[in-house]
C-alpha positions, 0 to 999 in steps of 0.5 A: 110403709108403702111406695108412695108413702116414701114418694110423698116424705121424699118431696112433700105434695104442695097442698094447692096441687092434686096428687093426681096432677103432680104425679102425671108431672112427675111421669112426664119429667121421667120420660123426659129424663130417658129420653136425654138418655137416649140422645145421649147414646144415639145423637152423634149417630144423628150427627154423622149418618143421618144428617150430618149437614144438621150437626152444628144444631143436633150438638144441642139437641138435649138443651130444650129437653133439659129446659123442660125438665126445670120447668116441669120441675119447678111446677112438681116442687122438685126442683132442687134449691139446696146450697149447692144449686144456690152457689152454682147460680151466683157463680153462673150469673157472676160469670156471664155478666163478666163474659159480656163485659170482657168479649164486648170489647172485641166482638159485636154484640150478636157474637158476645151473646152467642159466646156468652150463652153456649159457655153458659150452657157448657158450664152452668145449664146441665149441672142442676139435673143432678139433682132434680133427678135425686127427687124424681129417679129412684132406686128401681129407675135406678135398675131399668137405666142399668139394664138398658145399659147392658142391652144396648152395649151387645149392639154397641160392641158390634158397630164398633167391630165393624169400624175397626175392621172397616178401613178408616175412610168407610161410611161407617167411620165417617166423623160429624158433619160434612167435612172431610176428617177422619177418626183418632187413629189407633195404630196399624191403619185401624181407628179408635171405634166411636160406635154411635157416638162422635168420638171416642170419649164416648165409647169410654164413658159408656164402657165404664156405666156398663162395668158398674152395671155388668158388677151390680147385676152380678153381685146382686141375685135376681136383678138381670138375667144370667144371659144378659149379664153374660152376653154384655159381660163379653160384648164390654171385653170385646168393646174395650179390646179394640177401643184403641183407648188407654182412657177406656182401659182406665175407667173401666179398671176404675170401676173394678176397683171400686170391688175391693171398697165393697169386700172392705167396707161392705163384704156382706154386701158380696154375696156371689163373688166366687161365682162372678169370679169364675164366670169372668175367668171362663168368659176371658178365655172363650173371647180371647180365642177371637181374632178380631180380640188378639188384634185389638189387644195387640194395637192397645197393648202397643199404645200404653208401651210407645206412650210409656217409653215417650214420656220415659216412665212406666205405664202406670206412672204415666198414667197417673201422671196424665190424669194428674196434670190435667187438673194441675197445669190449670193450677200452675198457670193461675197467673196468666189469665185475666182477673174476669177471663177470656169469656165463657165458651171461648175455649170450647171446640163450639166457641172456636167454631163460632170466632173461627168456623172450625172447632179446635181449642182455642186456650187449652184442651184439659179442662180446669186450664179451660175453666180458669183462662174462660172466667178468670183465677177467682170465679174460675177457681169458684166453679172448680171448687163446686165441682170438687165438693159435689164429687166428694159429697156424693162419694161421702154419700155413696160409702155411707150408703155402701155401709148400709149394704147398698153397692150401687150408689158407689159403683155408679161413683166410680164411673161417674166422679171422674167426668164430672170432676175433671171431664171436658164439659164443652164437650157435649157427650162428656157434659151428658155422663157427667151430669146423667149419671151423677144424678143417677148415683144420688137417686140411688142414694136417696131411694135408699136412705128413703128406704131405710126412713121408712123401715124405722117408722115401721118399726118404731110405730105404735102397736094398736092397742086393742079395745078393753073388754065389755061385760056380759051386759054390753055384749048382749046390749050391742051385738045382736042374738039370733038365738030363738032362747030367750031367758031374761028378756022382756017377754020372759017377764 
């Protein structure tokens, strides 16, 4: 069964649009597609060092790309109307027109709609790129995302050397905008290197893709070169060293983790592990000679000791106990907010920038504490409830195509389920890996169970019978004789 074969029975061609339209349609929501990947990566850089006094309105800059890609979507018949985006819709309607009719009773008008409309966008507007990338990204889109990933985190890692030895008042450090602020510190007068991002959240969630890709490329023969696998393999070890994050350190254990699935589900799937095994050993030792590496290692090191020995526990429990409560304290304040909320964007860094002229968090800083006090214990717990379903679907998804012997769709979910289950979705780098990276691992999903559609209806596709044998009569009737001999013709007679 051919590409476009599985191309058209994955999103069947509309019989009034030409094939030849749809898929220049399809090709332009593609490029649109790489090109919020690339804001994503790249926007904060934009923010901070190129034009920062531009930084309220570049902290939107993928929302018109987005726009476009529905449009686009709806034209090519690929935009998804499945339950999932039906029920997004109705909480997303129910919750602003609760958000206008609870802030216009402390704000003007002007103010409820922009408070209403960037919850909104926060919230609702993103999510259902999920899964219109499922329609149009396949499993080889899948493949060039990864080794873009991989390119991109040897440069990466080196911006981010550069900021940890810079003192914290460097250009190279500066935050977004104009004001006079600083990044997170690490300890030991160094900061927590953003790289081209804004903050350190971004540098954690990329870290944690480029695992998931650095392990697909190495358990799967042929897909990246050796050189890019080893030289990325050692930038992400460097990167992580002196990111100064124990949330960094989390996500990408995370994803290792996620090996241990594979050998128990799938082993099969496991081809080269000795040799990965091996190869991250020698890379280890080679890296932890650097002293920029030491340095790092120490500062972090230090980090997870001071947080343990503050809250009284040890390390991992008071991991585990941060990850944890970020989702329950939400849930254990249930009664305290309103029945319709505060209003959508009221506890987003750009909702307190709006009321107050500065970010900050206005309710409360983990996210489903946010979402409940915004839009209220019913819609709140709503649209909680979907992004717990959606997660767990695609990591049903994801270890039913692992048994099938596909290990990209649950490495893509173990970097990816965590933001969009719990991330900060008012925070726009956040809201980017969630949803990109989200879609990204339901189009490996598809491409696959597409693949495997295809490989039954070969199997299962009749045999061409061939056509019964003619008599001597027919043959000499139908076929031609070029021999000068003629026996039992006409002239003969």
């Amino acid at each position: 069964m051919t590409a476009a074969a599985s191309e058209r029975r994955r999103s069947p061609v509309p019989a009034n649009q030409p094939l030849d339209d749809r898929s220049k349609v399809l090709r332009q929501i593609k490029f649109l597609l790489w090109t919020y990947l690339v804001l994503l990566i790249f926007e904060g850089s934009l923010r901070k060092w190129v034009a920062p006094q531009l930084s309220n309105p570049l902290l939107i800059i993928r929302d018109p790309i987005v726009i476009a890609i529905y449009i686009l979507a709806l034209r090519a018949r690929v935009f998804a109307s499945n339950a999932a985006t039906v029920f997004l819709g109705a909480i997303a309607v129910f919750s602003f027109l609760a958000s206008v009719i609870v802030l216009s009773t402390y704000f003007q008008w002007s103010l409820v709609f922009e408070l209403t409309i960037y919850g909104f966008r926060c919230n609702f507007l993103h999510l259902p790129l999920i899964f219109v990338m499922a329609k149009v990204f396949d499993e080889e889109d899948a493949k060039k995302v990864g080794w873009f990933i991989l390119a991109v985190m040897i440069p990466m890692s080196l911006i981010m050397v550069a900021q940890f030895k810079a003192s914290p008042d460097a250009f190279i450090n500066r935050t977004v905008g104009l004001a006079e602020t600083q990044q997170l510190t690490a300890g030991s007068g160094k900061i927590r290197p953003p790289g081209t991002f804004s903050f350190i959240s971004g540098p954690v969630f990329y870290m944690s893709v480029a695992a998931a890709f650095l392990i697909y490329g190495a358990l799967t023969k042929g897909v990246y070169k050796t050189w890019m696998l080893v030289a990325s393999g050692l930038a992400l070890l460097i990167a992580l060293a002196i990111s100064g994050s124990r949330g960094g350190v989390v996500s990408v254990v995370l994803v290792v983790l996620s090996i241990f699935v594979v050998l128990v589900i799938s082993p099969k799937a496991v081809n080269q592990f000795g040799r990965v095994l091996l190869i991250s050993v020698v890379g280890l030792f080679l890296i932890s000679r650097l002293p920029v590496f030491k340095e790092g290692i120490g500062i972090l090191s230090d980090r997870f000791t001071e947080s343990a020995e503050a809250a009284d526990t040890t390390i991992v429990r008071g991991l585990v106990r941060r990850t944890v409560a970020g989702m329950t304290e939400g849930l254990r304040n249930l009664d305290k907010p309103p029945l319709l909320g505060y209003g959508l964007g009221v506890g987003t860094a750009g909702g307190a920038r709006l009321l107050l002229g500065r970010a900050g968090f206005l309710l409360a800083e983990d996210e489903w504490t946010r979402v409940l006090f915004e839009s209220g214990p019913i819609l709140g717990l709503c649209f909680l409830f979907w992004r717990l379903v959606v997660a767990c679907r695609i990591g049903y998804l994801s270890i039913r195509s692992l048994k099938q012997g596909a290990i990209l769709p649950i490495l893509l979910f173990s970097c990816s389920f965590f933001p969009l289950l719990n991330g900060q979705l008012g925070q726009p780098t956040t809201l980017g890996f969630a949803v990109f990276f989200s879609g990204l691992c339901l189009s490996a999903i598809e491409a696959r169970k597409s693949s495997l559609s295809d490989a039954v209806s070969d199997q299962v596709e009749p045999a061409v019978r061939p056509l019964p044998r003619r008599s001597v009569f027919a043959n000499r009737l139908y076929e031609p004789d070029d021999s000068a001999d003629h026996t039992n013709g006409f002239v003969d007679r």
